[in-house]
N, C-alpha and C positions, 0 to 999 in steps of 0.2 A: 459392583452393584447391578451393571446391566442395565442402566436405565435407558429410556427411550425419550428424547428432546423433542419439545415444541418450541417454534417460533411463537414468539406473541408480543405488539406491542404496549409497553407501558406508559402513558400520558399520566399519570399523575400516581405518588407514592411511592415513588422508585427513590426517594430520599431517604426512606425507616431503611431501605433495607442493609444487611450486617451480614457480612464476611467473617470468617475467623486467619485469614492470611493476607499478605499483602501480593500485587500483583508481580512483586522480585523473589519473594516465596517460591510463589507457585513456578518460575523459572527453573527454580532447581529442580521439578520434577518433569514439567511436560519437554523441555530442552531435550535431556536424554534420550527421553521416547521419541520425539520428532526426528532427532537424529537417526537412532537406529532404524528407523523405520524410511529413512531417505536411502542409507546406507544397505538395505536389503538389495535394493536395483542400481544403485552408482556409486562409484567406488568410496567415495569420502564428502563428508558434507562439513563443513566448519562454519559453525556458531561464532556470533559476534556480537555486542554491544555497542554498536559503531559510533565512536569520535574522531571528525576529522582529524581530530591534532594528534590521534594515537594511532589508529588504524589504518586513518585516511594519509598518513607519512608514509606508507608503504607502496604509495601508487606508483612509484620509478623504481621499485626493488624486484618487483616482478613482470618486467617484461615480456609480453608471447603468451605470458596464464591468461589462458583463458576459461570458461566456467560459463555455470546456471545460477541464481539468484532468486532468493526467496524470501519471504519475510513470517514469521509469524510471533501475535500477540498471543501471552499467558493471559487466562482470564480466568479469575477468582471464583469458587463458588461460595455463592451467595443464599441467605434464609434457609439455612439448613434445616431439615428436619429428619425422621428416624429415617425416609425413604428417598427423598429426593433433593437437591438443591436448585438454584438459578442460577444463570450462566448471563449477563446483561454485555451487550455490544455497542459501545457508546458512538454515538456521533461522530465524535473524532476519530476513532478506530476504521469509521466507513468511508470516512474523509479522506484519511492515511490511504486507505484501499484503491479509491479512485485514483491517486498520485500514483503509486505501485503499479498498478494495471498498466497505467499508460505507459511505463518506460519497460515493461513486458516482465515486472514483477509479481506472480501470483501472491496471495495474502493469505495465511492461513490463521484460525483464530485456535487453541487448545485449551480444555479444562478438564484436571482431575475431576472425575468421577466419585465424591468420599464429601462424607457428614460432617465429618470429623479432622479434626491436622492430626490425631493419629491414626487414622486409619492410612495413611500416607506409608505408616511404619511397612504395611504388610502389601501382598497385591491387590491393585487397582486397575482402573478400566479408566480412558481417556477420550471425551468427545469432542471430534475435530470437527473444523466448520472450514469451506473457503470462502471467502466474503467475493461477491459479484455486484457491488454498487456503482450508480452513475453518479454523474453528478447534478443532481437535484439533490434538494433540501435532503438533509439522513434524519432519520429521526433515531431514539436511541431504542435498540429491539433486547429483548429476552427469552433465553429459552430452558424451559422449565420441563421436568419429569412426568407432569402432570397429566398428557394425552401425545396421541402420535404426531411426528413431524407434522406442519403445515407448510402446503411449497410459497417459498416468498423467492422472487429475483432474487434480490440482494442476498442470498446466502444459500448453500451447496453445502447437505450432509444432514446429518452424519455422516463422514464418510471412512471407509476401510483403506488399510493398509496400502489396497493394490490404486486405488483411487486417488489418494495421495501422490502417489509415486507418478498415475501419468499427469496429475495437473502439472507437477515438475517437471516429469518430459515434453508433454505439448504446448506448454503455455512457457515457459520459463525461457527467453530470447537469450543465444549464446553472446555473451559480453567478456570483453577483456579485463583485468583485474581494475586497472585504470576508469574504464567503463564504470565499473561496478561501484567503484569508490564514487565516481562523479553520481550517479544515481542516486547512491546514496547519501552523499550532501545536496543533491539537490534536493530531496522529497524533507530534511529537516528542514531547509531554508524556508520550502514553502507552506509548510505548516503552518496555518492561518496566523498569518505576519501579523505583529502587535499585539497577539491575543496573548502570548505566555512570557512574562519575565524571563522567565528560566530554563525555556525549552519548554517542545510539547508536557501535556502530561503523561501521553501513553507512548513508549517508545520500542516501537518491535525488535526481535533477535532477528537478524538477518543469518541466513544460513548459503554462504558461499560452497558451490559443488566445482569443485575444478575435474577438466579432464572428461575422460567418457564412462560412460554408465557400464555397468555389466549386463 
């Protein structure tokens, strides 16, 4: 599609609006791409759905791995029409961000580019976002096809392929596999405590990079 993203926030009616995929959907598509696209500049990048009690079991199996760490959310397009959709960045997602940062986790946010869940079928275009929030109040932002970016702190992009690759290089703090696990139980623990039964609602793919880049 080629389309070009505005930030803008929405304070009311952000309720009406309709997706036609869910945000584990859209995993299946942007994961791949993320991947290959870490994998242009360092040697291997491994995707994850992280449970302590599955993944997090493997913290004494690898000893000495050491690695880069990364997070990013799939995020849905929203109010489709023949030319453009919304891309919405909810609160929690910028919340998740601020925890991430601190422990020298970049955050990236991705959404197919497509009107359609078939247009999925054929090629598409992907807009990647890194989220740069503090901690103050987040409010929840959306970015639409509608006019050119507007610069906000809290979000970095569109960004290209090569851009990607150095947020990973510069930003991403070398950690050991152990490391990585603790990280990453600790940013679900602190997931605004009491707020979810069930765990958060939005829970990112972490993307473990062992070893050195090309």
């Amino acid at each position: 599609m080629g389309m070009i993203l505005v930030a803008r926030v929405t304070k009311s009616g952000w309720a009406s609006m309709t997706s036609f995929m869910s945000e584990h959907t859209t995993e299946f598509y942007v994961v791949p791409r993320f991947r290959a696209i870490i994998e242009k500049r360092f040697s291997s990048a491994l995707p994850m759905y992280f449970w302590s009690s599955r993944e997090g079991t493997a913290r004494d199996a690898h000893v000495g791995v050491q690695g880069r760490l990364c997070a990013l959310f799939a995020r849905r397009p929203k109010d489709p029409t023949p030319t453009h959709v919304i891309m919405k960045v909810n609160a929690e997602v910028f919340d998740d961000a601020v925890r991430l940062r601190k422990l020298g986790i970049p955050t990236f946010v991705g959404m197919p580019e497509v009107v359609s869940f078939l247009e999925l079928a054929g090629e598409f275009e992907c807009a990647w976002f890194s989220l740069r929030a503090t901690e103050d109040a987040q409010s929840d932002f959306y970015f639409t096809s509608a006019a050119p970016v507007e610069p906000d702190f809290r979000v970095r992009g569109p960004l290209n392929e090569e851009e990607i690759c150095g947020i990973v290089q510069d930003e991403c703090r070398d950690v050991t596999w152990a490391e990585a696990v603790g990280c990453m139980s600790e940013v679900r623990r602190s997931a605004a405590p009491g707020r979810f039964i069930f765990g958060p609602s939005y829970k990112p793919v972490y993307f473990f990079i062992p070893g050195r880049h090309r």
